[in-house]
N, C-alpha and C positions, 0 to 999 in steps of 0.2 A: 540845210539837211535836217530833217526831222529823225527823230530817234524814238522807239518804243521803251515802256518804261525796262522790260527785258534786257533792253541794249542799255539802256543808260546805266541799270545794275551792272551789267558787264563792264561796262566804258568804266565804271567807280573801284568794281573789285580787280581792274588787270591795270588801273593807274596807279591804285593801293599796291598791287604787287611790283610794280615798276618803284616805285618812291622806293618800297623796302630794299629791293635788291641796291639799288641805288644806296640807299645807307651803309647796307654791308659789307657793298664793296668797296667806301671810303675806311672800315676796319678789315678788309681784309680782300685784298686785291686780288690773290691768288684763289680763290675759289671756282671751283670751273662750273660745281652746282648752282652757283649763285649767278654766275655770268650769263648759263644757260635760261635760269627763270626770266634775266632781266630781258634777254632778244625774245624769249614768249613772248612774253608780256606786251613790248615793242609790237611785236609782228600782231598781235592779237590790234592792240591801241592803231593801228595805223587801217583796220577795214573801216576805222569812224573817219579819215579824215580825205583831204579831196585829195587829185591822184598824184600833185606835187609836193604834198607835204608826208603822201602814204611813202613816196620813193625816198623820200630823205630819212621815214622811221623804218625804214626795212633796210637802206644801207648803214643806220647805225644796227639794228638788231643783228646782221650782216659779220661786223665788227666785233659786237661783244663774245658771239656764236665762234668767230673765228679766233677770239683772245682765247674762251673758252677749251679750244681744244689746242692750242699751242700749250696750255698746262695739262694738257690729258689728252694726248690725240685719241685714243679708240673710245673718250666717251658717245656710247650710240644713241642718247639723248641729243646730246648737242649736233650731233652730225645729222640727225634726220630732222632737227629743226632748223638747220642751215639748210635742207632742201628744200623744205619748205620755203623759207627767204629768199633761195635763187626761185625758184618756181611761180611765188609773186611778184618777185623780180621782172622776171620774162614778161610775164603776160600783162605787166606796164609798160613792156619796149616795143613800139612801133616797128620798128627795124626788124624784120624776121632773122638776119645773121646774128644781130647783138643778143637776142632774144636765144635766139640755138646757144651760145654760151653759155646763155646762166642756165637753160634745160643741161645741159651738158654737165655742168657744176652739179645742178641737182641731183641728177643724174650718180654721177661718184659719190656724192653725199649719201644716199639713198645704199647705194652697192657696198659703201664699208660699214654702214648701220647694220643691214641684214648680213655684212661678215663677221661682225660684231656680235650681234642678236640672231640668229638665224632662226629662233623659231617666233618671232614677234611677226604677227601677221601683219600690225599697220605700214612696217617697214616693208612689206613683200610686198604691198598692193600697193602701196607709193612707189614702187620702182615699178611694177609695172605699169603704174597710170600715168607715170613720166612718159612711157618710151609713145605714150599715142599725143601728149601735151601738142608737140611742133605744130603738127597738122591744128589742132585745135587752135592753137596763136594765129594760126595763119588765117582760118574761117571769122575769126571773131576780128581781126580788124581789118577784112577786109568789109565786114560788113559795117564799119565804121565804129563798131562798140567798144572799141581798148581807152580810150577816155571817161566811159562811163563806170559808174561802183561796179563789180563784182556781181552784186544781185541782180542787175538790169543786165547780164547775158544772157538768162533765160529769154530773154525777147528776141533773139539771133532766130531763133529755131521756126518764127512765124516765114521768115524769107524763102526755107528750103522748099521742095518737093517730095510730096507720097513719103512712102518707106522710110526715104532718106530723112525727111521731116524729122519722126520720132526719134528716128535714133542718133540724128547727132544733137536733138535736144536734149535725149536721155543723156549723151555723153557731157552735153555742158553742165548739167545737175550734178554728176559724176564729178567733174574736175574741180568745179567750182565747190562746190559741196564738199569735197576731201580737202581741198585747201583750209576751208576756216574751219573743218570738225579737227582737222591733223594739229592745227595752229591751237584751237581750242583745250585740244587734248592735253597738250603738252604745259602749257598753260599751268589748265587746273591740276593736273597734276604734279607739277612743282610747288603749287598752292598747297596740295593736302599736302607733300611731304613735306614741309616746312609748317607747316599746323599754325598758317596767318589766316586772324580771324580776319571776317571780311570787313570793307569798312564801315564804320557807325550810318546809321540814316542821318542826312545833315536837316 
């Protein structure tokens, strides 16, 4: 897997944020803001790796996302970034029932955020981009593409027909697209509130 230099500054500054979190929560366990930046971070580090090692860093981001809110349930930070992790979740489970669960998950995750936040628009339009997800799990592996990255879905959309063509390619731009800008987001901005510079050029 080749990386642009863009990603690999990314891959550098979201392992630098993983290390940190990671430190401060060997001083201090109980922090929910700090638990939240680490499953970012996670979820963010796992679009670099292949699709058995992406499930194993999205069930720990998963973990930390869910420590996180056993110390603060109505944080709506941590709750719409645990959508996000059932949401990449899914759409690496073959199984379409297994798959409905973690849309499901994401699903509430997403619903006590915007009860949480109700005027945050990213949390509105994640809930509603959830509820068309299923259907989308279902087209993309039947067309064999749930094993490949995330970026190589755009390619599903050559298979369709007319009308139907554009718009469920537009839709896989859509999902797939809100996935890593949502994950992204959350991300960086745990970064800037926490005011870690990025990492040195090595």
């Amino acid at each position: 897997m080749e990386f642009s230099q863009d990603d690999l500054d990314r891959l550098l500054l979201f392992e630098h944020s993983r290390q940190t979190a990671e430190a401060n929560h060997a001083k201090n366990p109980l922090d929910a803001d700090n638990l939240t930046k680490w499953g970012g971070a996670l979820l963010e580090l796992s679009q670099f790796q292949n699709v058995a090692d992406s499930k194993l860093m999205i069930s720990d981001a998963v973990s930390k996302l869910e420590e996180a809110l056993v110390i603060n349930p109505v944080k709506h930070e941590a709750l719409w970034c645990l959508g996000n992790a059932y949401t990449s979740q899914a759409f690496l489970t073959p199984e379409p029932d297994e798959a409905k669960g973690s849309f499901d998950k994401a699903h509430d995750c997403y619903q006590k955020a915007v009860n949480e936040d109700p005027a945050n628009e990213l949390y509105r339009k994640s809930l509603e981009v959830t509820a068309k997800a299923p259907e989308l799990h279902m087209e993309i592996h039947k067309q064999g593409l749930g094993q490949q990255t995330m970026g190589g879905a755009s390619s599903a959309a050559s298979n369709e027909k007319g009308s139907k063509k554009k718009k469920s390619g537009d839709l896989k731009y859509d999902i797939f697209g809100w996935i890593i800008l949502a994950v992204g987001i959350v991300a960086w901005v745990g970064m800037a509130k926490s005011h870690i510079p990025p990492p040195p050029p090595r």
